[in-house]
C-alpha positions as CSV (number, residue, x, y, z in Angstrom):
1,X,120.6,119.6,119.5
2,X,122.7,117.4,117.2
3,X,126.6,117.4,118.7
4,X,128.2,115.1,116.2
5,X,128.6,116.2,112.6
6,X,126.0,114.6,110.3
7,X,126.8,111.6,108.3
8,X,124.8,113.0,105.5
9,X,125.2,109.9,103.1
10,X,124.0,106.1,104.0
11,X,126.0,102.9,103.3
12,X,127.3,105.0,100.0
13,X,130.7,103.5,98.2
14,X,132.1,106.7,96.6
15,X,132.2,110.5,97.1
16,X,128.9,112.1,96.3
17,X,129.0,114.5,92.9
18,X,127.7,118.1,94.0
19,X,124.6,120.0,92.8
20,X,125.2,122.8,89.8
21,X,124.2,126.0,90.5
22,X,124.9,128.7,87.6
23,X,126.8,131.6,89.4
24,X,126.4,135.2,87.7
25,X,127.1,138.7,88.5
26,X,124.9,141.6,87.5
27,X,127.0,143.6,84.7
28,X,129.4,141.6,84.8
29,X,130.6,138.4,82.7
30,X,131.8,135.6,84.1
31,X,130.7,132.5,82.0
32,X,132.7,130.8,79.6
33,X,132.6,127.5,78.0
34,X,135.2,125.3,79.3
35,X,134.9,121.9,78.1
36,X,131.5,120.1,75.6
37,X,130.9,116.6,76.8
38,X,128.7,114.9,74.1
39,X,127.4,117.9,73.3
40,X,126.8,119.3,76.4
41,X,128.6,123.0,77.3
42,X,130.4,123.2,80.4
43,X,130.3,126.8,81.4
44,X,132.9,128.3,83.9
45,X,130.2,129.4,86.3
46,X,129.5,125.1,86.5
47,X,133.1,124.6,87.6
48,X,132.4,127.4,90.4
49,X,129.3,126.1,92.0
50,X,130.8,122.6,92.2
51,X,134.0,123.6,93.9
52,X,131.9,125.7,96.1
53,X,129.6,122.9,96.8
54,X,132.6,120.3,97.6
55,X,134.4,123.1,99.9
56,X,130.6,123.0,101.9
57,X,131.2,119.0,102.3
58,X,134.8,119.4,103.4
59,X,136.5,118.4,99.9
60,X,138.5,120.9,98.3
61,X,139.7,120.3,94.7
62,X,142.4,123.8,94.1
63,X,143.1,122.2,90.3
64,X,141.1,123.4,87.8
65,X,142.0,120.8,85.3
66,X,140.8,117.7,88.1
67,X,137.8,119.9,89.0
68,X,136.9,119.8,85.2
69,X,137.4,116.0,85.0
70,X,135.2,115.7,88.1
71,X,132.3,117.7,86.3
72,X,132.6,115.7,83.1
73,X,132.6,112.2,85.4
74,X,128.8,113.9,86.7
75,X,127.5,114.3,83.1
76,X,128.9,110.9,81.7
77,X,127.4,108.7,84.5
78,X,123.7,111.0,84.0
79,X,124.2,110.2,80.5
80,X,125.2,106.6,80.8
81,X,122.0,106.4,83.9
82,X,119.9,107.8,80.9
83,X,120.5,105.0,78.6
84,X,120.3,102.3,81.1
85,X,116.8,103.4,82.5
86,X,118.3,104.0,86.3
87,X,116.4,106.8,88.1
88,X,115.6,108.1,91.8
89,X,112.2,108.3,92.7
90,X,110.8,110.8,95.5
91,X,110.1,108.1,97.5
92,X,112.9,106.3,97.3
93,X,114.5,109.6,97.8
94,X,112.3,109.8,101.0
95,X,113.7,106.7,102.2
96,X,117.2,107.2,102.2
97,X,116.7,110.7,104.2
98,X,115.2,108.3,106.4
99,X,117.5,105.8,106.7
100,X,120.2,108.4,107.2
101,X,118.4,110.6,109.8
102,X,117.7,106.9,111.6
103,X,121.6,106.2,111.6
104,X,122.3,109.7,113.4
105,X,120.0,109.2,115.4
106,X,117.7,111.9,114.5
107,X,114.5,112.8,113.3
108,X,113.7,113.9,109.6
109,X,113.2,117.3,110.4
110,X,116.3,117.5,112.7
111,X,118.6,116.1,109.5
112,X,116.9,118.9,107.3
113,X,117.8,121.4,110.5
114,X,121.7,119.6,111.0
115,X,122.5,119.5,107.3
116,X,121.8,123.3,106.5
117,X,123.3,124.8,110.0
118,X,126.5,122.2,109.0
119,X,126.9,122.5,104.9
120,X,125.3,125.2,104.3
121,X,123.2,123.2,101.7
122,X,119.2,123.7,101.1
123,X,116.8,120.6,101.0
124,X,116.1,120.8,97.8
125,X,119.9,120.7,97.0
126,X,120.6,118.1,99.6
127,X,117.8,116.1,97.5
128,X,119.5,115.9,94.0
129,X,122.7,115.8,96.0
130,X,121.5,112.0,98.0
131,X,120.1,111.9,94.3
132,X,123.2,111.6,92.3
133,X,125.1,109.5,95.2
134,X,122.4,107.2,94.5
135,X,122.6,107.3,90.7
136,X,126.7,106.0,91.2
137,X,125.3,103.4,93.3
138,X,122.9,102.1,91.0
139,X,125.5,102.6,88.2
140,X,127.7,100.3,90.4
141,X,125.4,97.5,91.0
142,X,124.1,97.3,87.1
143,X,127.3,97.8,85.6
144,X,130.4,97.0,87.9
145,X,128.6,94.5,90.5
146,X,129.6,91.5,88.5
147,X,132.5,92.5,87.4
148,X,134.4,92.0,90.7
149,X,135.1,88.6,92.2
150,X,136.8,87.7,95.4
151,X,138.8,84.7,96.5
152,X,140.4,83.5,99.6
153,X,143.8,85.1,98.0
154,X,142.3,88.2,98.0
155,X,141.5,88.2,101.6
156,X,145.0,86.7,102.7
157,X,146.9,89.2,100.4
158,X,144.9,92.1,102.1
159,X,145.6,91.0,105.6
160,X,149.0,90.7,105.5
161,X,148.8,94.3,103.8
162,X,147.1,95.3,106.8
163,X,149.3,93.4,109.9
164,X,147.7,95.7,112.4
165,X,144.8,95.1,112.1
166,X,144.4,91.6,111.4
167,X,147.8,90.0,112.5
168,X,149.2,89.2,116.2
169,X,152.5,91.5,116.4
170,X,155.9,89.2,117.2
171,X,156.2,88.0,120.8
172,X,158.7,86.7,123.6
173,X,157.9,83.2,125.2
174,X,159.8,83.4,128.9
175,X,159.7,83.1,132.2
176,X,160.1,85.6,134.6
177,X,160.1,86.3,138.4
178,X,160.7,89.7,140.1
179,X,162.5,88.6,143.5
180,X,165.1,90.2,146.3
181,X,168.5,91.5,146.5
182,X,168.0,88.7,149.3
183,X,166.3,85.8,147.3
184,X,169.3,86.1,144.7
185,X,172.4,85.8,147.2
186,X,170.7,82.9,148.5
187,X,171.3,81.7,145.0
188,X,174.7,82.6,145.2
189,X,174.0,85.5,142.9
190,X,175.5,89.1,144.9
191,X,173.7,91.8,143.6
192,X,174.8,96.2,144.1
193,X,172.5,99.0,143.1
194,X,172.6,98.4,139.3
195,X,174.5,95.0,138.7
196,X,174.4,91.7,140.0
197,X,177.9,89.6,140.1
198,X,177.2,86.0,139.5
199,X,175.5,83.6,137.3
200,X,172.3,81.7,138.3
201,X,173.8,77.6,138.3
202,X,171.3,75.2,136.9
203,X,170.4,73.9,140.3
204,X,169.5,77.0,141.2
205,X,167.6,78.6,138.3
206,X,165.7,75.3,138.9
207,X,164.5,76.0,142.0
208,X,163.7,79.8,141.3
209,X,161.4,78.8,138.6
210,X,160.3,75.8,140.0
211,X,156.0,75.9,139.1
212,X,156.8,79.1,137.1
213,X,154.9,79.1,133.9
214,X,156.3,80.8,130.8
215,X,154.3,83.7,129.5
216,X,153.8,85.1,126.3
217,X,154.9,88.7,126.1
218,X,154.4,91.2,122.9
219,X,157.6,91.8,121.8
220,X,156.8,96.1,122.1
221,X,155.9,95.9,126.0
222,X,159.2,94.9,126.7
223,X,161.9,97.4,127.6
224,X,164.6,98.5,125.6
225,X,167.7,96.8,127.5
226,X,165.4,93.5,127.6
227,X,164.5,93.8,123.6
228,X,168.5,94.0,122.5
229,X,169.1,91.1,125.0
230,X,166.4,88.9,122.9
231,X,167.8,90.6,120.0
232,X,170.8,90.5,120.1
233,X,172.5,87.7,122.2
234,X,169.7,85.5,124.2
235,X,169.4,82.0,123.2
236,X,167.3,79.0,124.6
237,X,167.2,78.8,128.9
238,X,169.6,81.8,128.7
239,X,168.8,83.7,132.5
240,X,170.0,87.4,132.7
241,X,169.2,89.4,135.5
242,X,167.4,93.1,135.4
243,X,166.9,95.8,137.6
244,X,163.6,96.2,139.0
245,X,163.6,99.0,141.9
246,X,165.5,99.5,144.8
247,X,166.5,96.1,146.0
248,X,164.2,94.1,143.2
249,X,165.2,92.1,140.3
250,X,163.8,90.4,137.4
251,X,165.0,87.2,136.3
252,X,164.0,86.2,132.9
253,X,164.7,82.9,131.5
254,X,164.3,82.8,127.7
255,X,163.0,80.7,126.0
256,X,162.2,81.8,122.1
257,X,161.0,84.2,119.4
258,X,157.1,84.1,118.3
259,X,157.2,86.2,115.2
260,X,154.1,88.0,114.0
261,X,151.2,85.5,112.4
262,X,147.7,86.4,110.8
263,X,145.0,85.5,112.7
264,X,142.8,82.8,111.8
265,X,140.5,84.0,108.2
266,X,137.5,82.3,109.5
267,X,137.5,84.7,112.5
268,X,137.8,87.8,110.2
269,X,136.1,86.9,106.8
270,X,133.3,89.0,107.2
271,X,134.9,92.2,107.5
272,X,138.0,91.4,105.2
273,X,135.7,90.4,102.4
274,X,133.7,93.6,103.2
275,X,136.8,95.8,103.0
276,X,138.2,93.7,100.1
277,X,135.2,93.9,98.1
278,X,134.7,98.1,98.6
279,X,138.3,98.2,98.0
280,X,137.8,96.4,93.9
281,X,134.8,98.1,93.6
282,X,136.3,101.1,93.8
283,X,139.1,100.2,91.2
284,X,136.9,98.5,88.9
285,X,134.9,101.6,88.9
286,X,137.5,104.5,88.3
287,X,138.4,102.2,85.3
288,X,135.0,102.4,84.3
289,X,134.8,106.1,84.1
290,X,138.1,106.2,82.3
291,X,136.9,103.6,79.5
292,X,134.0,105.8,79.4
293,X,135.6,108.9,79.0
294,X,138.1,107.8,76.4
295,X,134.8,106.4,74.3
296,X,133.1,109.5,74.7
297,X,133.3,113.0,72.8
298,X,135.2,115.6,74.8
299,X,136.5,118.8,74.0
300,X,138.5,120.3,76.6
301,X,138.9,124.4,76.3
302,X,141.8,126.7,78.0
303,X,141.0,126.2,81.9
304,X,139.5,129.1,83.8
């Protein structure tokens, strides 16, 4: 039994575009034409099967007017295949069903088994759908491919977009030692419940963090009272005194801010250049559907 939901495309850039299917009722009419796209109708019943088809891989498109666009993005890039001599073969077909039951983990026959039980989708439409995701692809590489070029800006601007991920978030360099009600009156420090009274002399803030080393904390594990300390007022060897428990302290000695910093590019290239790169394909490719629409012949009709 497969428990995870199929990943029914492999190594694909861009949404897949659905299979038709031409929808009628007996006795009743329900086509219309909606839109001709270089001479090709676009009937009601075209708009239906593709929003059904979507809603079966999760995606739901409520406009009618951006489910149309959709359908007239499928036929362009068919037509535009056409001309450039791009098609799917069987077997090539046959290797990417198994290429994508190998990624799940799966035999052929159980991704044939997962992907009707989970979409609702027939082989034969889950062919010509892994057909047409590889038609964009191939689109892609023969048309867009080349148009995109990366540099070592690129990668930089995208990883300060993205500080989480590729960044070191700010920090607090201090020292710091959690000692007794006990251990700070011998310092001359006399400590209650909640306050101490008393300020650690040189001499002695010497001694209590004599072989202490200073430590590098991220600037979000401290607590609140210690952040607007740092914030707000520490400077340099400042020493302030915090409760710790019953009896316990914490003695921080400050020492300075560490703001956020990317990490080194060399350590990250590989999957900042992959991200980048999918990121300018996909750009360079929407405005390649839109030049192609706006060279095309379109007539749009009232929508459904």
């Amino acid at each position: 039994m497969v428990k995870n939901r199929i990943l029914i495309a492999a190594g694909l850039l861009f949404a897949a575009s659905p299979v038709d299917a031409q929808v009628t009722r007996p006795g009743e009419l329900v086509d219309r034409i909606v839109a001709v796209v270089q001479g090709e109708p676009v009937l009601a019943s075209d708009l239906d099967a593709l929003s059904a088809t979507l809603a079966r891989q999760g995606e739901e498109i409520a406009d009618p007017s951006e489910l149309l666009e959709r359908k007239i993005e499928d036929i362009l890039i068919a037509t535009q295949a056409q001309k450039l001599g791009i098609r799917t073969t069987d077997r090539e077909l046959d290797e990417r069903m198994s290429l994508i039951a190998e990624q799940n983990g799966i035999s052929r026959d159980e991704l044939v088994d997962a992907v009707a039980n989970e979409y609702g989708i027939s082989i034969a439409e889950y062919r010509e759908l892994l057909r047409e995701q590889m038609l964009r692809q191939q689109i892609i590489q023969a048309e867009i491919e080349s148009l995109v070029n990366l540099d070592r800006a690129d990668l930089l601007a995208f990883m300060k977009s993205n500080p989480a991920e590729f960044g070191t978030p700010p920090s607090v360099r201090m020292r710091v030692r959690n000692v007794s009600s006990a251990d700070l009156r011998e310092s001359g420090v006399v400590c209650e419940p909640s306050k101490c009274d008393g300020e650690l002399s040189g001499e002695a803030a010497a001694e209590l963090f004599q072989g202490q080393p200073a430590i590098e904390v991220s600037w979000a594990d401290l607590e609140q009272v210690i952040q607007e300390w740092v914030g707000t007022m520490a400077k340099p060897e400042d020493i302030r005194i915090f409760p710790a428990g019953v009896g316990n302290w914490l003695v921080i000695e400050f020492q300075e801010n560490i703001p956020g910093r990317l990490r080194p590019l060399a350590e990250v290239e590989e999957q900042v250049r992959a991200r980048v790169h999918r990121q300018k394909l996909e750009i360079a490719f929407r405005q390649w559907l839109t030049d192609l629409k706006s060279a095309a012949w379109i007539e749009r009709y009232e929508q459904p």
